[in-house]
N, C-alpha and C positions, 0 to 999 in steps of 0.2 A: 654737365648735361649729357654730353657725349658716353660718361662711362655709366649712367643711370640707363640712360638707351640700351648701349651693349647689355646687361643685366636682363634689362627687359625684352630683350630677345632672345639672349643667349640661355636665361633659368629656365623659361617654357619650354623651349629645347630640350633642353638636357634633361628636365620632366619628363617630356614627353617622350624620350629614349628612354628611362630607368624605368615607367608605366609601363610601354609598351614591353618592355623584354622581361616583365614581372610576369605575362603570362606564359610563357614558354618555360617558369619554375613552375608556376602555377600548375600547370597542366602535365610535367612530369613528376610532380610528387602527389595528383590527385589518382595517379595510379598506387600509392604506399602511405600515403598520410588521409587521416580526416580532413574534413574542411577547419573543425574547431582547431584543430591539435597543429595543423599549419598556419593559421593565422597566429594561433597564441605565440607559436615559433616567431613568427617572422616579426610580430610585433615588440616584444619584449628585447631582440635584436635593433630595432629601431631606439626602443626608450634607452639602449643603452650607447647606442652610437649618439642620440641627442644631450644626453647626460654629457659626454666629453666633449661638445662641441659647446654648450653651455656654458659647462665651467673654462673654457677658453676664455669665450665672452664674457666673460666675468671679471676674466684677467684684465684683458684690455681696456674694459670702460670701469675696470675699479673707483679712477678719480671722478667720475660720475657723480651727481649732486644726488644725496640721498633724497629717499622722501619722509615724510612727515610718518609716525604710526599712523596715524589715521586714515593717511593717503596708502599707504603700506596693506594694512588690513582690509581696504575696500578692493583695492588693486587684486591682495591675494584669492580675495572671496568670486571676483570675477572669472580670476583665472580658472579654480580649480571647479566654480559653476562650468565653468567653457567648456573646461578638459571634459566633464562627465558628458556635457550633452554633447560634444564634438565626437567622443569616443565610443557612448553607445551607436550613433548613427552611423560610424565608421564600424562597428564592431557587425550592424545587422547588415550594411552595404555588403562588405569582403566577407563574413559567410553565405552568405546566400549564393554569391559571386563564384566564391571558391565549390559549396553545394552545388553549384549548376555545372562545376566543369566537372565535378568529381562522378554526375548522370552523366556524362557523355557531353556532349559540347564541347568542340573544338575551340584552340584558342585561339584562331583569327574572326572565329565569330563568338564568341564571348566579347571581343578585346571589340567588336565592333556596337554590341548589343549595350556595355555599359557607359561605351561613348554616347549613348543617345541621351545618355544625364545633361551633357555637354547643353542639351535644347529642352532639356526638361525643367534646367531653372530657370531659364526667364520664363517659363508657362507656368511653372509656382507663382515665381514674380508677381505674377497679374493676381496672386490670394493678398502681396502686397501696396497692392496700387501702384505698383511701376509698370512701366511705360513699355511694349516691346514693339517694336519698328517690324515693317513688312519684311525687309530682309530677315529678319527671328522668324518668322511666319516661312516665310518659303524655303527657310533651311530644317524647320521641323517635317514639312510637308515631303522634302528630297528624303528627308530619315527614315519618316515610316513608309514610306517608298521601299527605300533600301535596305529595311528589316525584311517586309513580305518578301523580297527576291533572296534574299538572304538564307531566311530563316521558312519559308512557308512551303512544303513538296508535295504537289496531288491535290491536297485541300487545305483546307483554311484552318489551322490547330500549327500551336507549340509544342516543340517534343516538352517533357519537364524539364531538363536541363534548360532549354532556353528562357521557360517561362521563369525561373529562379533566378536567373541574370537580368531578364527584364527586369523583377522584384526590386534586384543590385542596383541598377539603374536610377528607379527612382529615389529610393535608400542615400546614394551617395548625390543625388540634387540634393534629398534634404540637406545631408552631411555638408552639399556647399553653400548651402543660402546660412545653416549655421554657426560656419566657421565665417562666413563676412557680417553675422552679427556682431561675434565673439573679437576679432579682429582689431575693430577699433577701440578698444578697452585694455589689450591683452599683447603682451609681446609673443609674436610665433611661433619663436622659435619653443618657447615654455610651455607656449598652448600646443604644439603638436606632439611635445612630449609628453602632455598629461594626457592627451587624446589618446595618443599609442600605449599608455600606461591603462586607462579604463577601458580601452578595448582589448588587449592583452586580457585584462583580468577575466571581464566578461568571456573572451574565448574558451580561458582555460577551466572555468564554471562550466562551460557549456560541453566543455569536451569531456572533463571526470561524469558525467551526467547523461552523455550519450556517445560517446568513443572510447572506451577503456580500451577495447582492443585494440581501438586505433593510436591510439598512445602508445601501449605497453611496445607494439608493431614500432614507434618513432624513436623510443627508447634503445631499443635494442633486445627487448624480452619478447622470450616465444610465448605464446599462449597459443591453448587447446582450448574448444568450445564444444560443451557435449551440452543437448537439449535433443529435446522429443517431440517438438510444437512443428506443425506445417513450416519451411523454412520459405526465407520470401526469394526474391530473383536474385538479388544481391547478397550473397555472403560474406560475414564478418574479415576481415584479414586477418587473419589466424593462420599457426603454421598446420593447424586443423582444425575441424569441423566437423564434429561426430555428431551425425541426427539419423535417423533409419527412414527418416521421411525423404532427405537428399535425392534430388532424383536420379543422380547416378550410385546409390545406394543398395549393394547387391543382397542386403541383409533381409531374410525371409520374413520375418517378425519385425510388424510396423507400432506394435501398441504395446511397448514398453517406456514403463514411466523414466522421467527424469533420472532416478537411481540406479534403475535399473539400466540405462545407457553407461552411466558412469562405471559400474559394476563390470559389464560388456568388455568397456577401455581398458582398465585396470587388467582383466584375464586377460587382454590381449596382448600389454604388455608385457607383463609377467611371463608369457609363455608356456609351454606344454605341461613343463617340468614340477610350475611352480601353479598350474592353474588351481587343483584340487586345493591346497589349502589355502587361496587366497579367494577362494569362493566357499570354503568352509568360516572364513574370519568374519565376508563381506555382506553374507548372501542376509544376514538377520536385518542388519540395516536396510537392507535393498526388499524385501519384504516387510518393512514397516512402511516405508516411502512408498510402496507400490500399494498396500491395502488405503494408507491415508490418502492416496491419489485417486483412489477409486478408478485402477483401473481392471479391462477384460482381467477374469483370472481364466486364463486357456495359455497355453502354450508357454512358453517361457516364464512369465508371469508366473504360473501354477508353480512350476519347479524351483522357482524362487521364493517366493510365499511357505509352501512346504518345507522345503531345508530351512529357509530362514526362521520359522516358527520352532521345529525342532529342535534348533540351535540354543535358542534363547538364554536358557538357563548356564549353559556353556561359553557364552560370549564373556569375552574379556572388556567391555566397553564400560566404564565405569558411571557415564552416564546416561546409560540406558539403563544399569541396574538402581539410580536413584530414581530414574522415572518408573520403574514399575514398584520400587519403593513407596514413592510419592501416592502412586494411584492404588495402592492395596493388592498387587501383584505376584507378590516377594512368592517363591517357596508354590503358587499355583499352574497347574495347564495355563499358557495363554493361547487363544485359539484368533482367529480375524478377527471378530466381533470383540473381544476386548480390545485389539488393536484401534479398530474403526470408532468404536464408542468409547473408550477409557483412553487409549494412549494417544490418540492421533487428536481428540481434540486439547488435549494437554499442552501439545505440541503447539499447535494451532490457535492458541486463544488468546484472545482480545486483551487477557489481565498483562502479557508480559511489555503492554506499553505502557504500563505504568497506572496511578490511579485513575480510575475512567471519570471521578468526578471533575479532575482538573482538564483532562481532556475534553468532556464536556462542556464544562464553561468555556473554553479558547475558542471552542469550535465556533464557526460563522453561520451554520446552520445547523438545527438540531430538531430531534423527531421522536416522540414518544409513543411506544406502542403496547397495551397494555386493556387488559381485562377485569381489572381490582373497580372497586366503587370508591373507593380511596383517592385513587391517582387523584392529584394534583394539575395536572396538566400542565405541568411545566417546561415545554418544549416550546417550539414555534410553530412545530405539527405535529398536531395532537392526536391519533387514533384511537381512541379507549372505547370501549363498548362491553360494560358491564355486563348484558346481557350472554354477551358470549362464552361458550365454557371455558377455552383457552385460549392462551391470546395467539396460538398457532390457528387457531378460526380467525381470527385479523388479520394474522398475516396472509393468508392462505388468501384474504378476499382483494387484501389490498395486489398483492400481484396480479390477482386478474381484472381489478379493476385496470392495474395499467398494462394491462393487455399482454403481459410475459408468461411466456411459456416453460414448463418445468416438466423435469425427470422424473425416474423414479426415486432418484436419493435426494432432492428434496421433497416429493411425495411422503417419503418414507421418515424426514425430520418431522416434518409437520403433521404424520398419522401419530409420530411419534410424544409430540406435545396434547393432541387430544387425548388417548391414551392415559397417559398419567396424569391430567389434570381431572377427570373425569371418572378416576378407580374403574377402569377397564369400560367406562359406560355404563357403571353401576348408581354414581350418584346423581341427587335430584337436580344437580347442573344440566344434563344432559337434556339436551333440547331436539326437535326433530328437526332442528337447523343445523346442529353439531352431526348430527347422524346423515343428514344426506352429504356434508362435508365430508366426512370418513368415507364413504361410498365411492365420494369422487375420488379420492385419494387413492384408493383401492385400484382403484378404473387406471391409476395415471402408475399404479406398480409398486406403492408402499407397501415393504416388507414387513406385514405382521406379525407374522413369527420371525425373523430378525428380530424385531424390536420386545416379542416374549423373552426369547431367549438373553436376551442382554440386558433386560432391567427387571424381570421375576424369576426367573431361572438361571441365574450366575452369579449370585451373591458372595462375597467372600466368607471364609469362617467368623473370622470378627463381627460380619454383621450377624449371625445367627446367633451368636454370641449373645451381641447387644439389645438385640432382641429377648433373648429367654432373660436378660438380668433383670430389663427395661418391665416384661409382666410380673417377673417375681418381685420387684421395689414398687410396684405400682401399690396406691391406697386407693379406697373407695369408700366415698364420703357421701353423705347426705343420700344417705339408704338405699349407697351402692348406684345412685343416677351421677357422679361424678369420679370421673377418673385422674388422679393426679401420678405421675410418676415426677423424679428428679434424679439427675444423674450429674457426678461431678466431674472431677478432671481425673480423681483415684479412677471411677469407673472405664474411665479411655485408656488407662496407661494400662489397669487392670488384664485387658483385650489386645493392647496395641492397636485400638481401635481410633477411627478417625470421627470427626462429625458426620459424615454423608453415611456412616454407618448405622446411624441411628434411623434412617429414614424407611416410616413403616412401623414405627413404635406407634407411634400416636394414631392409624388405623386402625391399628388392631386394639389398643387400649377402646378406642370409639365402639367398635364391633362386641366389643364383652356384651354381652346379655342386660339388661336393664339401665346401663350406663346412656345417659345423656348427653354429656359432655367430658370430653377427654382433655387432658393438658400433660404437656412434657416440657420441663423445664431443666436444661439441659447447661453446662458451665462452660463458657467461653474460653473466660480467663479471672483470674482471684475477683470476685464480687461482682461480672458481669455474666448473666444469664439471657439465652434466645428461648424465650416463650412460646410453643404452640398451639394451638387450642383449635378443637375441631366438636361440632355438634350434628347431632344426628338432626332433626326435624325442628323443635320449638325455639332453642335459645339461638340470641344473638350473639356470637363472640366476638363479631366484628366492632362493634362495643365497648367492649371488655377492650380491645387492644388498642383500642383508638385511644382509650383515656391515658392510658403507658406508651403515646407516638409511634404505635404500632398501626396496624389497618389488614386491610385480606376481604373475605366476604364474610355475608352473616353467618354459614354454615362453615367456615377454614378462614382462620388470622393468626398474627401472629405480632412476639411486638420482644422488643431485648430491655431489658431494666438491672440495673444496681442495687445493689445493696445486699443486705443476709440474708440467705438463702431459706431459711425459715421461716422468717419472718416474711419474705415476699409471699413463701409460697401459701402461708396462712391469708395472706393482703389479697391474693390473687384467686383462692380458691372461695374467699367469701364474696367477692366480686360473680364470680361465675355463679353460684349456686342462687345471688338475686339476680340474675339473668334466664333463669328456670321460670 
């Protein structure tokens, strides 16, 4: 009984020595470490000091009476339940803990702020229906006493550091009322290993996630940090820190993009000697990255845009010359505007996550926005408004229905979708609701001629190409009111022409003189064809392609079908001509 006592005096002790002197580590590696990146340290250090102290005890009570499987299996299930909920609550206590010392907060008042746990669980307690005596009562009341004198200077507010330890505070009450759940079910010693093992984990999650530099810094790796965003009061630990926003940052030019910082570094490094041709290698990339960023072109900027553009052809980057392969580039001027319009959304686009139908389906919420009379409405919100000429008139309303404000470059998308769905505001879509949208757009800085210059006046050869072959194959059927052309996969390789080369075949076939309705049926791949079909005033085509799971409007639809190529297009042109 006697050596039970000593134990139970002597372990709280010894506790409360090894707690207390945790925060004076604490507090000198929140100068050099994250909070995640310290905890995962300290904790994984623990699971492995419990591991050998384990397998001692393992040793010793080996002649131990086993248990049954069954008692075995219930037993394990409890434990490693315990460890997780023991270890997340320990993992959110000790960062929060550690977050508050790493704001400033000292560690005699940390080490005071988290002791208030101490009187927080029997105030839990009472969520339990246990019982708390007046003494609980008047030692909570001496606490928060003791915090306001503590922690309170002038007026009534926590600095953030404090209020994050407060957080800690009651974090590790819960972490106690769930370890004296967990307790009577669960050997300790097992359950504080699996605790320190799930909150390890959880640390080191949290720190790849939002302290890389503070790792790499724990590690022993330098890292450099170049960015061009406002930087906040706190910066990274890094052996640097390149922003021109910095505000001890002597550099003249605050409005260069991301690349263009990095770009900056590099000549810096490199030196006098070596600056010309490492800004002769560098400066294309750092002018792509700068048009795609849409930033000022003035000053620096300019002179990097400029070289960088001139370069182009001359750059050794092998895949930059597949991207201007990919987009029909090869062999022509590129100027910003195929940068901003051709390359940069290439770059930038939604396909390289993969298929968007699967992504769609995962999703938890999803939203359709669209101007076909087709649509399905198969989202969970549904925007469609058939009426509208394009569905950049939806989107354009739905932003101001939620009250967001916009530039001129999205001005300038969205003049840029009325535009082309509308044939410059020539067809009978056009509504005096699409035209005062255009106005406003105007109003708010869409670049009109930008958007001429980059989808009617920049066309590749290929497509002018594909164009003269597209009217010389054309037939015209049923006393010259229908227009059919067909183009196969010879016809592309023919050119070196892509499909988006094609676009603008099927207008101008529409436009011949007496033609009523147009069709282009074009080869995908062996025996699949994209059908489009476009009518001046009377026929429905929208019709026509509904019946081949296609759809579009009455006047433009379109629809993909199999099989021979002659035979559809005979299937498909008698289809059209009883739509006359």
């Amino acid at each position: 009984m006697k050596h039970n006592q000593m134990r139970q005096v002597v372990f709280p002790i010894l506790a409360a020595f090894i707690w207390g002197t945790a925060f004076v580590a604490q507090d000198m590696c929140a100068d050099t470490m994250g909070a995640f990146a310290f905890n995962a340290s300290r904790y994984f250090i623990a699971v492995l000091s419990l591991l050998v102290v384990i397998a001692i005890s393992s040793m010793q009570h080996k002649d131990k009476p086993a248990l049954s499987p069954a008692e075995k299996k219930a037993a394990n299930k409890q434990l490693w339940i315990g460890g997780l909920c023991c270890g997340a609550a320990l993992a959110m206590a000790s960062n929060f803990q550690q977050a508050g010392m790493v704001a400033g907060t000292d560690s005699g008042k940390a080490g005071f702020i988290t002791a208030l746990y101490v009187v927080l669980v029997p105030v839990f307690g009472l969520f339990f229906k246990r019982k708390v005596s007046l003494p609980v009562w008047i030692a909570v009341a001496l606490s928060v006493l003791a915090l306001y004198l503590l922690c309170i200077k002038g007026s009534f507010s926590l600095s953030p550091g404090d209020l994050l330890i407060l957080i800690c505070a009651v974090c590790f009450a819960v972490h106690i009322l769930v370890i004296d759940h967990f307790t009577a079910y669960c050997d300790g010693v097992k359950l504080s290993c699996l605790q320190f093992l799930f909150a390890g984990v959880i640390s080191t999650v949290c720190m790849f996630l939002f302290e890389e530099v503070d790792f790499a810094a724990s590690i022993g790796m330098d890292t450099v940090v170049t960015d061009h965003h406002e930087c906040k009061d706190a910066l990274p630990a890094a052996c640097a820190v390149v922003d021109p926003h910095r505000p001890d940052c002597g550099f003249p030019f605050k409005h260069l993009a991301g690349v263009g910082v990095a770009l900056e570094l590099v000549l810096a490094l490199g030196g006098a000697e070596r600056e010309s041709a490492l800004f002769s290698r560098y400066c294309t990339l750092a002018a792509i990255g700068t048009i795609a960023d849409v930033m000022r072109m003035e000053g620096e900027n300019r002179t990097i845009v400029q070289c960088g553009l001139e370069g182009i052809d001359r750059s050794d980057f092998t895949g930059l010359h597949a991207l201007l392969r990919e987009a029909g580039l090869t062999g022509r001027p590129v100027s910003s505007v195929q940068i901003g319009f051709v390359l940069a959304p290439r770059i930038n686009a939604a396909g390289r996550m993969g298929a968007a139908d699967e992504i769609f389906a995962q999703a938890k919420h999803t939203a359709n926005i669209d101007h076909h009379v087709t649509n399905t409405m198969f989202a969970q919100h549904n925007a469609v408004e058939a009426h509208a000429a394009a569905a950049a008139e939806v989107v354009k309303k739905l932003i101001e229905q939620l009250d967001a404000d916009f530039g001129a470059n999205i001005a300038t998308c969205l003049f840029c979708g009325l535009v082309t769905d509308t044939g410059n505001f020539a067809y009978s879509n056009t509504t005096p609701d699409t035209l005062f949208a255009a106005g406003e757009l105007l109003q708010r800085g869409a670049d009109n001629a930008l958007i001429n210059r980059a989808v009617y006046r920049s066309a590749p050869v290929s497509k002018r190409r594909m164009l003269g072959l597209g009217l010389i194959k054309a037939e015209y059927l049923h006393g010259g009111k229908v227009a059919v052309c067909k183009l196969t996969r010879a016809d592309f390789d023919r050119f070196n022409a892509r499909d988006e080369d094609c676009e603008g075949i099927i207008d101008n076939l529409r436009d011949v003189e007496n033609v009523e309705i147009a069709m282009l049926i074009r080869e995908k791949e062996p025996n699949v064809y994209k059908v489009s079909m476009r009518a001046k005033e009377y026929a429905n085509v929208c019709a026509v392609a509904e019946r081949y799971g296609g759809g579009g409007h009455r006047l433009a639809a379109g629809c993909t079908v199999r099989g021979e190529l002659d035979a559809l297009a005979a299937e498909l042109t008698e289809a059209l001509i009883q739509a006359l």
